[in-house]
C-alpha positions in Angstrom: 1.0 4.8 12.3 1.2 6.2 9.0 -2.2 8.6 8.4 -2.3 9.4 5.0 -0.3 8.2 1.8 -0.2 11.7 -0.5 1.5 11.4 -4.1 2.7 14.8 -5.2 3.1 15.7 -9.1 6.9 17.0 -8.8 6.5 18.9 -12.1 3.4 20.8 -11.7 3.6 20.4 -7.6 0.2 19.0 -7.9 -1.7 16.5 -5.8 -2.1 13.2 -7.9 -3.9 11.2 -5.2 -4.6 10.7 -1.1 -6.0 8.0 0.4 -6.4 7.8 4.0 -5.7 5.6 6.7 -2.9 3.7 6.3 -1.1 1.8 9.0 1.6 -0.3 6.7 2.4 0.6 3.5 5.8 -1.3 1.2 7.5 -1.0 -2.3 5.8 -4.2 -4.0 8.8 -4.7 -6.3 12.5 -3.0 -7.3 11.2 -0.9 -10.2 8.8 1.0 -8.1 5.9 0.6 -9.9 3.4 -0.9 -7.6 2.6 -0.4 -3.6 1.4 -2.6 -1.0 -1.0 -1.1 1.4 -3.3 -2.2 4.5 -5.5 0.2 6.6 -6.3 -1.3 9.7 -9.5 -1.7 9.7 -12.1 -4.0 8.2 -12.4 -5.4 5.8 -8.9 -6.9 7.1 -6.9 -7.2 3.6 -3.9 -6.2 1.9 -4.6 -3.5 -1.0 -2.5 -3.9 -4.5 -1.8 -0.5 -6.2 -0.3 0.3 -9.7 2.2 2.9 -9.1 2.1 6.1 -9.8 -1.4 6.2 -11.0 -2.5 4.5 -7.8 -5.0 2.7 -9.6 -6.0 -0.4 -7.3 -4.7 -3.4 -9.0 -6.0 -5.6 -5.9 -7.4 -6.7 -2.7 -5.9 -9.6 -1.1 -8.4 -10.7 2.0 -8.0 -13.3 3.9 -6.7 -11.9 7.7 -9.1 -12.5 10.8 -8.1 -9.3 12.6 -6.7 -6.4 11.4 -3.7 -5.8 9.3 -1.0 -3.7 11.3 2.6 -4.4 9.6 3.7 -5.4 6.8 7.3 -6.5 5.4 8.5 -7.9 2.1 11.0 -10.2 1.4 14.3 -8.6 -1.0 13.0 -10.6 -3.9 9.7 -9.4 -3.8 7.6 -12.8 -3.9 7.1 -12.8 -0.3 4.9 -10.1 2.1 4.6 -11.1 5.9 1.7 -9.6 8.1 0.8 -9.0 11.5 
């Protein structure tokens, strides 16, 4: 289980952001600019962030339990949950 996600400034060694409680976390597409996040607990949805400002883009619901994994297809168009 993955606790916290922390971004880190590399320049100024500064933290950007921390947001707690993670369980799954993936790389939305191949430039790296957005994230796919779910926390385990209710409400059970997927959270859609703009990377690296982590500002949340948005919240996919729809799950009847709790979101524990998460995996995306290569393309990107795809995200399977569990």
């Amino acid at each position: 289980m993955i606790s916290t996600l922390t971004h880190w400034i590399e320049a100024t060694a500064m933290l950007h952001r921390s947001a707690a409680e993670l369980v799954a976390i993936d790389g939305e597409d191949e430039t790296n600019e957005s994230l796919l996040s779910s926390d385990g607990f209710t409400p059970s949805q997927l959270t859609f962030w703009k990377y690296p400002s982590m500002v949340k883009m948005a919240e996919l619901p729809g799950h009847t339990s709790r979101v524990l994994y998460m995996t995306q297809s290569p393309d990107g168009c795809t995200v399977a949950t569990a």
